[in-house]
N, C-alpha and C positions, 0 to 999 in steps of 0.2 A: 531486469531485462524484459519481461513478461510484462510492465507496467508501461517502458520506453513503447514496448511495440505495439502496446494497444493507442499510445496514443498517438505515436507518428504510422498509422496504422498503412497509408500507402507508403512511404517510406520504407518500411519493414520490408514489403511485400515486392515490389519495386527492386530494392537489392538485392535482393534472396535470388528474383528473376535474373539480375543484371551479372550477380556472382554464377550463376548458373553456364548463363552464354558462355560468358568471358573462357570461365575454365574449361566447356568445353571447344571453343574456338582456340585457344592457347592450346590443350593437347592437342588438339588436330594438325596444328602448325606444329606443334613438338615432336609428333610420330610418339608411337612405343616401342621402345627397346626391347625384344625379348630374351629371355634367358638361351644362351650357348648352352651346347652337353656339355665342356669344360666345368659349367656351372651348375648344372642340375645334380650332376654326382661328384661327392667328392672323392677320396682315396685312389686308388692307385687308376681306377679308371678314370676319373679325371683328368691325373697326370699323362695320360696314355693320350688323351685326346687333347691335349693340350700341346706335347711333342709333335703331332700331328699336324696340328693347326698350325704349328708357329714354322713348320718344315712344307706350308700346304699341299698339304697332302690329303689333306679331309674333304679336298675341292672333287677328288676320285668318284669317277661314276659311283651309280648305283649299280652292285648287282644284282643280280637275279640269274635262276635256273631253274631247268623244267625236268623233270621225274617223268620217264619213259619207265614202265615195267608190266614184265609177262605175267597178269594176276596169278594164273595156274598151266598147268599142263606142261608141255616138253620143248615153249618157246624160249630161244636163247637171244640174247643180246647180239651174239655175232650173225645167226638168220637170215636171211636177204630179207624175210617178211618183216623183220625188228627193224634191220639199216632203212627200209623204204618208210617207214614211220617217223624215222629218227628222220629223215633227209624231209621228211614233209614240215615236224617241227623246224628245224632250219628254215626252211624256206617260208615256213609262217611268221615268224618274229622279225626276218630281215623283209619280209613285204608291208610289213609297218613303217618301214622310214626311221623307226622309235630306239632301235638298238645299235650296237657297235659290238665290236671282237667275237663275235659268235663263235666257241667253241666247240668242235665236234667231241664228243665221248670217246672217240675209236683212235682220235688225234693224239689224245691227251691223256687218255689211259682213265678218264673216269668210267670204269665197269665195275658193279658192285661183286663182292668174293664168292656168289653162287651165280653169276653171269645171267642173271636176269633181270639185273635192273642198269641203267647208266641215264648219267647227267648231264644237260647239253647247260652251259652256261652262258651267257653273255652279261652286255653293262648294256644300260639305259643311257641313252644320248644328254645330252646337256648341263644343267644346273641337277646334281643329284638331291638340294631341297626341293625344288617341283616335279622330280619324278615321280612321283606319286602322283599328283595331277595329272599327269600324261600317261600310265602305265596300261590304263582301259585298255585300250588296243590290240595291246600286246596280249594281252588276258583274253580278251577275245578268239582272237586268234590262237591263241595254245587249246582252250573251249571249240574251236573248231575241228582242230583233229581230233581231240577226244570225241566231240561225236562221231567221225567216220570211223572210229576204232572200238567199238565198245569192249572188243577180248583184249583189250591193253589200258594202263593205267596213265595217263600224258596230265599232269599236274604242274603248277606253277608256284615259285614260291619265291621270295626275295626282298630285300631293303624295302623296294619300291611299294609292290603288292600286298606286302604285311601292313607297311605303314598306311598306305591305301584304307585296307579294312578298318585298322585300330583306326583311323584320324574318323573316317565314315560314322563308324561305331559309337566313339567319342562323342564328335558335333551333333551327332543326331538326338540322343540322348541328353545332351545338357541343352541343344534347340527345344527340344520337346519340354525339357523337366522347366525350363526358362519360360515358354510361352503357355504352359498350364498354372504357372506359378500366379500369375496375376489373377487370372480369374478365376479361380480359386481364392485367393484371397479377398478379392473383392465380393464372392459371393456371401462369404463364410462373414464378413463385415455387414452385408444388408441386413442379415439376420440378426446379426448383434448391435446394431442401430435401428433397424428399421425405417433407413432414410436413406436416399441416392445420396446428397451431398455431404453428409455425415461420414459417410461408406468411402468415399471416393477421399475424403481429406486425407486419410491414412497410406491411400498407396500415392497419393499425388508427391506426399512428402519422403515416402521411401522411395519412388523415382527418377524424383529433382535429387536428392538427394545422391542416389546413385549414379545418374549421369554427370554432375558436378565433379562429382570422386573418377569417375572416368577420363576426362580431362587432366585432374590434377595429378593422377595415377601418370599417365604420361609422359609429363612432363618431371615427376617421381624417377618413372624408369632408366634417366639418363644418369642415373646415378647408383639404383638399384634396379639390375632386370625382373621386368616380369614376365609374366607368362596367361596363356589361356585360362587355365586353369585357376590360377588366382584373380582372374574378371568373372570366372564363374563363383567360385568363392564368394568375391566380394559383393552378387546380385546377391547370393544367398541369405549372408549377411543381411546387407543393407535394407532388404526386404523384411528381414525378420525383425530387426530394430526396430527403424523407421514407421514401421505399425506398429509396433509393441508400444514407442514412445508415445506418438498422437492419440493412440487409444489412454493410455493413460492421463492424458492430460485433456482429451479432448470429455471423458467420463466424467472426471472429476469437475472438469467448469459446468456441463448438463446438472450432476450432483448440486452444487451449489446454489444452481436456478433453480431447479426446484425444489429446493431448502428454503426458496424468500429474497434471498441474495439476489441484486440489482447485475446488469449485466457487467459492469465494470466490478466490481466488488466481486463478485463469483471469476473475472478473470485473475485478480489481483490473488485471491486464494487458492486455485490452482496453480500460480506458478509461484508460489510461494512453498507448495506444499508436493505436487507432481511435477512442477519444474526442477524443485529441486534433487527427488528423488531420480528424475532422468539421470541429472549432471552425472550423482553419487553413481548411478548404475555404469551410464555411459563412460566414466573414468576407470570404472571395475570391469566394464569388458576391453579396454584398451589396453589395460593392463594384461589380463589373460591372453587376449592375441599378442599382447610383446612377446608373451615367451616362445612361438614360432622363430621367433629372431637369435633364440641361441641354439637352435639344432645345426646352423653351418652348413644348411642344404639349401638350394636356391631357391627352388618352388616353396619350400615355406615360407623363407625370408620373403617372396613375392607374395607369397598368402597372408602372413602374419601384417605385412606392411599397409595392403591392399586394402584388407578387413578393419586396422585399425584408423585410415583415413576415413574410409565412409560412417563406421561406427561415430567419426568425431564429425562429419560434416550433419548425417543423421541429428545427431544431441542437440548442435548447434542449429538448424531451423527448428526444432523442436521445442526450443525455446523461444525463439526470435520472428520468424515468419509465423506457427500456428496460432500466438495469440494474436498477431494483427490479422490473420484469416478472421480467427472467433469471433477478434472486433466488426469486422465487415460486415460478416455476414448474418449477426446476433439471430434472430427467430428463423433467417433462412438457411440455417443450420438444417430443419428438419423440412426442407424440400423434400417432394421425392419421395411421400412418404409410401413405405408397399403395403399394396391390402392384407391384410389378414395376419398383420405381423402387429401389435400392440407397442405400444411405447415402454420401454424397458425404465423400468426403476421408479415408474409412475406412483408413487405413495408411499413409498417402503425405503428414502431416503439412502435409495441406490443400494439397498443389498438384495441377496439371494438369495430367495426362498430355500430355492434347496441345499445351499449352503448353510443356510442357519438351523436347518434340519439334520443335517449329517457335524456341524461342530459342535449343537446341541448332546447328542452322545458321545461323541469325543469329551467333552469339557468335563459329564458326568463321570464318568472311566478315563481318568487322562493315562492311568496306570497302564491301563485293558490296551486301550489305542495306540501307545507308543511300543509297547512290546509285539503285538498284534504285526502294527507298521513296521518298525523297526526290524523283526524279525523273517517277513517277507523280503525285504531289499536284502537283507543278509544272506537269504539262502538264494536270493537272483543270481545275489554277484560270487555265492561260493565257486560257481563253474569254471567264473573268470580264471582262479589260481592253475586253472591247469592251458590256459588260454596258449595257444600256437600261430604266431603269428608268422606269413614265407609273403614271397613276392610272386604273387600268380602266374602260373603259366598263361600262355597262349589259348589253350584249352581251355584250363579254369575261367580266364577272364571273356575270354567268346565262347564256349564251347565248341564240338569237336563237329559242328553242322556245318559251318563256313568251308570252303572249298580250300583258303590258302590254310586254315588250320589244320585241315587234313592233309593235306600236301605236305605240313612241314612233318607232322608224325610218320608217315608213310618214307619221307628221307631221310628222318632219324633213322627207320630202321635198315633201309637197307645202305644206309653211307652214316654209321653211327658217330654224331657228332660234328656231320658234313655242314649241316643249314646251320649252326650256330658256333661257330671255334669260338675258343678264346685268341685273342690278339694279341702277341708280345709286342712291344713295340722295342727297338731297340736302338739306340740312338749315344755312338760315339763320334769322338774327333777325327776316326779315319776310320769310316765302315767297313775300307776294304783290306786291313792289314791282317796278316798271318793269325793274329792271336784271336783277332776278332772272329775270323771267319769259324775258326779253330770253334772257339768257345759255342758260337751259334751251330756248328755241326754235333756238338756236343751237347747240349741244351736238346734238340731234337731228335737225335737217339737218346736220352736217358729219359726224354718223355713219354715216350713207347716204351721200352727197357721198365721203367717204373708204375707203369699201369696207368699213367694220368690221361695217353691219348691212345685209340687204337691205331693213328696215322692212317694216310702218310702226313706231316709237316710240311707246308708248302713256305717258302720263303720268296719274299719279294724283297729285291734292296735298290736302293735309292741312294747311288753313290752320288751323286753331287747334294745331297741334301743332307749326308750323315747317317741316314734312318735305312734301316731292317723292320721290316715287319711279316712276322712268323705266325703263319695261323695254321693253332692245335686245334685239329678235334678232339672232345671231351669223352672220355670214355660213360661218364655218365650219361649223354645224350639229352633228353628233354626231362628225364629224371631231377628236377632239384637238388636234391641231397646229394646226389652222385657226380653232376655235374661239380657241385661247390664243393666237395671235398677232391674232384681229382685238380681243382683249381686249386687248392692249397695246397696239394701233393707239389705244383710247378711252384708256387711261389715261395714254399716252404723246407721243399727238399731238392729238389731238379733245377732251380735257379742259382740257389748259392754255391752248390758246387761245377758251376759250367760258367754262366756269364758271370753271376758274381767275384770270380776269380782275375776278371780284367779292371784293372785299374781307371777310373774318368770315366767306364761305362752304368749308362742307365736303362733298365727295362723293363718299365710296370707294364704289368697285363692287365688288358682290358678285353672288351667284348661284353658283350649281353648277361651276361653269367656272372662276368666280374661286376655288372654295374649293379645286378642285382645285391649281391654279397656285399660291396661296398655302399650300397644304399639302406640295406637290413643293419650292418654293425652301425654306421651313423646315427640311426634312429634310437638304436639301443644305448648308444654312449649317453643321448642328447637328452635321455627321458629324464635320469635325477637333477638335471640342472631345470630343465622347463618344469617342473611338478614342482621343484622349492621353490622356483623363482614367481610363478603364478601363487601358489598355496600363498605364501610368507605375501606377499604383496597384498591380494586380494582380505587376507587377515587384517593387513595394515589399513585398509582404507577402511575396511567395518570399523576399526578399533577408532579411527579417527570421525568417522561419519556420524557415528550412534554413541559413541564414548561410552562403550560398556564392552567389557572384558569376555562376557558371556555371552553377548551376541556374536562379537566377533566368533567366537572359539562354537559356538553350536552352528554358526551359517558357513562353516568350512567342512565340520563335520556331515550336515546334511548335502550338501553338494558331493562330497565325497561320497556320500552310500548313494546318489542319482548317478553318478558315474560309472560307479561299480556293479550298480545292479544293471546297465547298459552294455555293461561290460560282459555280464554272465549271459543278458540276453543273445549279443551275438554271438558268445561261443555254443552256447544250445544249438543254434538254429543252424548256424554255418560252421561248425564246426563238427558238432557231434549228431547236425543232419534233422534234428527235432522240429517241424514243421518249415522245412526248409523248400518242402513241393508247392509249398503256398505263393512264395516268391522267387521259382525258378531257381533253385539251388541247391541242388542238389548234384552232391559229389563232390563239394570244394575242399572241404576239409580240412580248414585253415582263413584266419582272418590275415586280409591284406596288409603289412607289415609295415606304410604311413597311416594305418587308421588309427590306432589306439589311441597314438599321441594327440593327434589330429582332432580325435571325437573328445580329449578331453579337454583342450583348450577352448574349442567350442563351447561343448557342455556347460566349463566351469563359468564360461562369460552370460550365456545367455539363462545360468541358472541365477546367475547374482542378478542378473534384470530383472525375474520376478520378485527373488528374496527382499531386495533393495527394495521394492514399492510397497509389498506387502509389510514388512518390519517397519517402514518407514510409517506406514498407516497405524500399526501398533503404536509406537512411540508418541506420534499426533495427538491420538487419545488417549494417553496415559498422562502426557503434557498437560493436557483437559482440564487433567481429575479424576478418570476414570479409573477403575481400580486398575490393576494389572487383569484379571482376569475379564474385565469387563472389556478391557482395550482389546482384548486379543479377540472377542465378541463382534467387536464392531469393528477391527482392522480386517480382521477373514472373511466375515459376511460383506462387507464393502468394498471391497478387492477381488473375490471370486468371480464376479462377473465378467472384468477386465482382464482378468490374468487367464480364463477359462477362455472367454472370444481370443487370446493371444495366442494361447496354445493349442488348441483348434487350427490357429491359419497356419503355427509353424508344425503340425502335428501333418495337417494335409500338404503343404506343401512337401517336406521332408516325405512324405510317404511315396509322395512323386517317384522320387529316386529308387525308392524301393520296385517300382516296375522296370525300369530299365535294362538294359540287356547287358550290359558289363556289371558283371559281379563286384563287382570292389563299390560302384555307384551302388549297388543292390543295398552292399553291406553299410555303407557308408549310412543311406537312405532310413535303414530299418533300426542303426543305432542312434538316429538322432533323433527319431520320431520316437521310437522307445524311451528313451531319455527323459525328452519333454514331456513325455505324457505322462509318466512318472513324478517328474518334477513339481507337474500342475497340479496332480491330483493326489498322490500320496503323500509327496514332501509336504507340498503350501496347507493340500488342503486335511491332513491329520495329522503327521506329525511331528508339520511345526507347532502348531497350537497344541498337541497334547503334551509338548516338549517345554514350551512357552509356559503353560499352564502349571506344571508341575513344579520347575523354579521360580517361580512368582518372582516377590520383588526380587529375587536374586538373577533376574534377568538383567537391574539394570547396576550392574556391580562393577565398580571401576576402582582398583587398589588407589591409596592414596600414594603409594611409591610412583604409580603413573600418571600423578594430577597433574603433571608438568606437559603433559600432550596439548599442542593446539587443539579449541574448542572448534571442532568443524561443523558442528550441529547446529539445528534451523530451532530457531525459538519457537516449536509449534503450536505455544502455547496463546500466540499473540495474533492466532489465527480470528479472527469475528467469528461469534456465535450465529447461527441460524435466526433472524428475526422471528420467523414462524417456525414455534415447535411442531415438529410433525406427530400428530395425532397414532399414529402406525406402528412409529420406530419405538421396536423395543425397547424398554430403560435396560442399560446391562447388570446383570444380575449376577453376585461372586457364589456360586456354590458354597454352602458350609462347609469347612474344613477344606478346602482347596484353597490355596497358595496364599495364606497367610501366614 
């Protein structure tokens, strides 16, 4: 492939561009589909919002409601000083144009039980998905009486204004982490080439590469929905590859030139030997995103899918368009050159000094170093075992600074349960018959009667459509724990014996609470199938790439203690609060309950992208001749460069996230940076090699019971020697008594 494109060198370059437009002029015409809630959650609140949908009924305003209350002193709700406040809020929301059904409190009996707080409610006018775009106004205006009042609390809270803040919160946040992401990379590149056009080939090919996948994502969605979230995913991704890959290949052809090798001949050996490590890598992190594909949640399946398109459009110009770049541009490669930044690799046959200083002690003590190493990741990740993962509040994920997140605690407490019911949804053949109605009067007393709600039960029914819908407030209120056990109190005791009693009727409960809970148990079912199915795969393709038993089985194992010690990192920090003022986090006290799974199919994939290039560079030189110890010499000092500038750009990038103001990005941000840096620096660079070292040849050990496995491996033996020995490069050299 590498050979095709250097010769049909515009050709290459030329389609690469033309596949670019096409896909994304085809998604543009195709739109993207995104995920429904029927699809985001599954379990009973799914079904909830699915009866919903199909009875439309989810087409129902937004609402929203404003919190009038006497902070202190001897003001009551009924007052003429209280009703003239309350009649002002009225008349500020209906002078927006923006609302319908305005409910008085005095109408409707919302007065809280020590008569100093009440709810003035209404809906937001039109399409309730773009109320939130519209709701400013109305916010403003509540914002106005609260100034003329400062001895009263006048607070806004609802569908609209929540979603408001969180989408706000969101966009701004992945805006910002998305538009730091490039230059930061690009910078962290000049440094590691110390060339404009050098610098520039790595993000050029991670963002052709990303837009490509944006279109063809699209045109994807018509089949599987996506979502925001998984286009943010997939920059992430595609960013972190698509530089990982060109840096590796683009190293290795520089290596080869100044080894003596001609410019075509140093391309033919790099993609002979970094081309092919891409493939091997880019096939092992497609894998590991498949396994997003069996948790049965929809934003993974849009993640998992997302991630695994660009990852494979990435690989593929990585092979295809960068060497007809290389060919084009042969010596103007190192345009651009910046002052005071030296040529990297100039003499020393592309390894690293300081690498070959730190494996030098390592190779002496392989004993010392793997226990050393080994025994730090272990006690990282002991913390993990006690890891608590919930689904943030409101608070947790903004804190309690935001105006609507104060509002909604403040009507927790005095209407406990009011701002978030759960939602029965109830849905027979004839909603309005004796038994039915019976059962739903019953259901609603024994939900109070049984402690699940403090009420009242408000019921709405929809006889031409079949559907009841009863919304309890939760006696636990914005409490978690309390909230989701009085939800199981209704699903588990107060249902079966009231609705469940009616024959052909159906009625999952959903709401906020439920979506939680049914999103936390999915996760938890989903983890042993995604962990065998990534682990056993990504085994599978070592076993087949390297055709040794032992690499497979140690580059699962080392992956697995980078996970884990990532793992222990975040629960130090966000859970049990240990340097957690460093990144704004303090008080969480609990990791976000899609991260785990989430940080490890990442991890695992983007951990096999370096393993893959550096093992593969062992192997090359063992292919050689070189002893095993000696290969492990000259694959980690020859690789440290590239996999150090790699992890660097995904170190900073990822750190990004860690500034941001939703906690779960915080957490996400700080476990993946952690991670990698881990990966780069303890795994690759001690104790693999001290690992490698100590099983010598029995690294390259393959039972003869599995000789019958396809050969997948690259003859690397058949690679051309360097014309000109370089004078510099150490001869490698096997320590006595090591790995013989």
């Amino acid at each position: 492939m590498g050979g095709w494109s250097a010769r049909h060198r515009w050709t290459a370059v030329g389609s690469w561009l033309l596949f670019v437009v096409l896909a994304l002029v085809i998604g543009s015409m195709a739109g993207r589909v995104d995920l429904t809630d029927r699809e985001e959650v599954p379990g009973e609140f799914g079904q909830a919002v699915a009866i919903l949908d199909d009875a439309g009924l989810n087409d129902e305003p937004a609402g929203e409601m404003v919190l009038v209350q006497a902070a202190g002193g001897s003001l009551q709700a009924t007052d003429p000083a209280f009703r003239a406040v309350v009649g002002e809020v009225v008349a500020a929301v209906e002078g927006t144009g923006q609302v319908a059904s305005v409910q008085s409190p005095y109408d409707v009996g919302a007065i809280s039980e020590d008569g100093r707080s009440v709810l003035v409610r209404f809906d937001m006018r039109g399409d309730p998905q773009t109320a939130p775009d519209r709701v400013e106004p109305v916010v403003e205006a509540v914002s106005g009486v609260q100034d003329k009042h400062k001895d009263l609390k006048v607070e806004q809270f609802g569908a609209a204004s929540s979603e408001k803040v969180f989408n706000d919160a969101f966009g701004s946040d992945f805006q910002r982490a998305e538009y730091s992401a490039l230059p930061v990379a690009l910078g962290i590149l000049l440094i590691a080439f110390g060339a404009l056009v050098a610098a520039l080939l790595p993000v050029l090919l991670a963002m052709t590469a990303f837009l490509a996948t944006t279109g063809l994502v699209a045109v994807v969605s018509h089949a599987v929905h996506m979502s925001d979230t998984a286009n943010s995913v997939m920059l992430l991704v595609g960013l972190a590859v698509g530089v990982d890959y060109c840096l590796f290949y683009l190293r290795r052809e520089r290596e080869e030139r100044e080894a003596g090798h001609d410019a075509q001949t140093a391309l033919r050996i790099a993609a002979a030997t970094s081309g092919r490590a891409v493939l091997v890598s880019g096939v092992t992190v497609i894998v590991a995103m498949a396994g997003m594909l069996f948790t049965g949640i929809g934003d993974f399946k849009a993640m998992g899918l997302a991630t695994m398109m660009v990852v494979a459009v990435a690989m593929f110009g990585s092979v295809t368009v960068l060497p007809a770049l290389l060919s084009l541009l042969g010596e103007r490669v190192e345009k651009g050159r910046i002052p005071f930044l030296r040529r990297r690799g100039k003499g020393t046959g592309g390894e690293s000094r300081v690498w070959r200083a730190i494996l030098g002690a390592v190779l002496r003590r392989p004993v010392v170093a793997a226990a050393v190493a080994g025994g730090a990741l272990v006690a990282l990740a002991v913390p993990a075992v006690g890891l608590n993962t919930a689904n943030l509040t409101l608070s947790q994920e903004l804190g309690d600074g935001l105006p609507v997140v104060r509002a909604y605690e403040d009507i927790n407490k005095a209407f406990p349960g009011g701002p978030d019911p759960a939602q029965v949804v109830v849905k027979a053949s004839d909603i309005t018959s004796p038994e039915v109605r019976q059962a739903i009067d019953a259901f609603s007393r024994a939900a109070v009667a049984e402690g699940a709600s403090p009420g009242p039960v408000e019921t709405d029914l929809h006889e031409k459509e079949g559907v009841a819908v009863l919304k309890v407030p939760l006696t636990g209120g914005t409490g978690e724990e309390k909230a989701e056990a009085s939800l199981k109190v209704l699903r588990d005791e107060v249902r079966p014996g009231t609705l469940g009693g009616v024959a052909g009727l159906t009625a999952p409960i959903g709401g906020s609470t439920a979506a939680s809970m049914d999103f936390t148990d999915k996760i938890g079912d989903a983890v042993p199938p995604v962990f065998a199915f990534v682990v056993a795969f990504a085994f599978l393709l070592m076993l087949l790439s390297f055709r040794s038993l032992t690499i497979a089985v140690t580059s699962i194992v080392l992956n697995l203690l980078s996970v884990g010690a990532a793992y222990g990192i975040l629960t130090i920090v966000f859970q049990h609060g240990w340097g957690a003022g460093l990144v704004g986090a303090e008080g969480v006290g609990a990791i976000v309950a899609w991260l785990p799974l989430f940080l490890f199919v990442i991890l695992f994939g983007l951990s096999m992208d370096y393993h893959v290039f550096v093992v593969s560079r062992i192997r090359e030189a063992r292919m050689r001749g070189l002893t095993t110890q000696g290969a492990i010499r000259h694959g980690i000092t020859t690789t440290a460069g590239v996999v150090t500038s790699a992890a660097v750009i995904m170190v900073a990038v990822f750190a990004i996230f860690g500034t941001l103001s939703m906690q779960s990005m915080k957490q996400m941000g700080v476990g993946l940076a952690a991670a990698v840096l881990i990966d780069a620096t303890v795994i690759r660079g001690v104790l693999l090699p001290a690992v490698m070292s100590l099983l010598g040849e029995r690294n390259w050990y393959l039972p003869k019971w599995l000789g019958w496995l396809p050969d997948m491996t690259h003859d690397e033996a058949a690679v051309a020697p360097a014309p000109v020995r370089q004078a510099t490069a150490p001869a490698p050299v096997e320590p006595s008594g090591v790995g013989r």
